[in-house]
N, C-alpha and C positions, 0 to 999 in steps of 0.2 A: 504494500500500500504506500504513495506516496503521500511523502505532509506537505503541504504545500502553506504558501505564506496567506494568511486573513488580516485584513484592515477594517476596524470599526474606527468612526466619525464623522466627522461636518463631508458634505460635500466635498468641499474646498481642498478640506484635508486628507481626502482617499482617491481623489483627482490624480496627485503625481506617481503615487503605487500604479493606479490600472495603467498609465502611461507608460509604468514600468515593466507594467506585465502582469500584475496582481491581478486573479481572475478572481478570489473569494475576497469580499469587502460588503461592508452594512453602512449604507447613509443614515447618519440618526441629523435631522436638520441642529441647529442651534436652537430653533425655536422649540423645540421636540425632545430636548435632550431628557428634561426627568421624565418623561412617561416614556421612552423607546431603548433607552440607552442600556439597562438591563435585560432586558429582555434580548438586545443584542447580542451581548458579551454574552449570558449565558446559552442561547442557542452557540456561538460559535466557537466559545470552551468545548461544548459538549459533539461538535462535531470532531469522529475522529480522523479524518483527512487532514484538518487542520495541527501542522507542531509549531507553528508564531503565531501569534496575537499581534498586531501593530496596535497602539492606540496612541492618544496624546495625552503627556501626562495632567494636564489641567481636566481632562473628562475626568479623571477618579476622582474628582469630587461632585461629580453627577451619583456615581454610582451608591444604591444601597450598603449598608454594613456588612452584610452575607456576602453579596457579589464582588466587592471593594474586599474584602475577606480571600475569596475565592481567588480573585485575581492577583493578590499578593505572595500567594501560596501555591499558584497552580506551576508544577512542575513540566508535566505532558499535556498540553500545549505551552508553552515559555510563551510568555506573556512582554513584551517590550514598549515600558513606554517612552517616548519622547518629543522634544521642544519642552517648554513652562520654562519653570525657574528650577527643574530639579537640576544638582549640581553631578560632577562625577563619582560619587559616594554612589547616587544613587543606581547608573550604569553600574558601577564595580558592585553592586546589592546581586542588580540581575545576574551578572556574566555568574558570578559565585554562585546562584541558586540555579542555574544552567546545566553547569558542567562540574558543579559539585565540588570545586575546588577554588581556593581564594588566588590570583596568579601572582597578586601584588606581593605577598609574602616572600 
């Protein structure tokens, strides 16, 4: 089975993915985000095709406590966020909850 890459967000935001080639992606609008945004992430955790999650990291604070839970902990599909204000800590959080090892050490 192959895993292929998924992108959940804004339009705007899952525009340069499909450009890139990203065939699985979920538009949640801006205006749409708290009622669509869970419901997205967990259909496309739970698909298993999908081993990346793309998101932005300013969406997790759309997300409910359980799902916002889920996605900080989900192993099988790795979950990547990025842009916001998260700094390199938190890249170095994911790469380490990835591949199970810290490299920076």
């Amino acid at each position: 089975m192959s895993q292929e890459i998924a992108v959940i967000g804004s339009p705007e935001f899952t525009t340069g993915f499909r450009l890139a080639g990203v065939r699985r992606f979920a538009n949640v609008p801006d205006d749409d985000k708290e009622a669509e945004l869970d419901d997205a992430v967990e259909d496309t955790l739970a698909d298993d095709g999908v081993g990346i999650v793309v998101m932005h990291q300013d969406d997790l604070e759309y997300l409910s406590r359980g799902v916002r839970e889920a996605v900080e902990t989900s192993v099988e599909p790795v979950v990547v966020t990025i842009g916001g204000d998260a700094g390199g800590g938190a890249l170095r959080d994911q790469i380490k909850r990835a591949i199970g090892i810290d490299l920076m050490d």
